[in-house]
C-alpha positions as a Markdown table, in Angstrom:
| # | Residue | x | y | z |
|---|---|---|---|---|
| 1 | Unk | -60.7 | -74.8 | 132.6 |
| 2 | Unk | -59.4 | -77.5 | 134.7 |
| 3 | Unk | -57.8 | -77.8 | 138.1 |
| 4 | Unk | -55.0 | -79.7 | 139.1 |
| 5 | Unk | -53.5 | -80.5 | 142.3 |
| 6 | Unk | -49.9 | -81.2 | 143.1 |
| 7 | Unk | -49.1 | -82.6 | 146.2 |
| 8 | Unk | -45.3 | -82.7 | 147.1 |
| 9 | Unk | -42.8 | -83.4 | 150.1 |
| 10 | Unk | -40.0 | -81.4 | 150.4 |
| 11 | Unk | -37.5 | -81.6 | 153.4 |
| 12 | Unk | -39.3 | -82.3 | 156.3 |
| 13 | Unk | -42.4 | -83.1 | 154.8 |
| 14 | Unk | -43.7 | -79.9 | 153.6 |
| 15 | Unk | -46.8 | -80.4 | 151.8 |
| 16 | Unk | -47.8 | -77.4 | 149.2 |
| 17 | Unk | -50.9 | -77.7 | 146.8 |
| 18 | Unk | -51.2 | -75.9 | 143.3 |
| 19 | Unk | -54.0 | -74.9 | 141.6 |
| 20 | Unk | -54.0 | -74.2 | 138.3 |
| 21 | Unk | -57.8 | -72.9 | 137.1 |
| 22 | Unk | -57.9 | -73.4 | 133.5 |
């Protein structure tokens, strides 16, 4: 019903993006 977006750095900078369709 909704999407939300995580960005987060972990280590060397690893970006990853969730997304959560509600």
């Amino acid at each position: 019903g909704g999407k939300v977006e995580v960005d987060s750095q972990v280590n060397v900078g690893t970006t990853f993006r969730l997304y959560f369709p509600d």
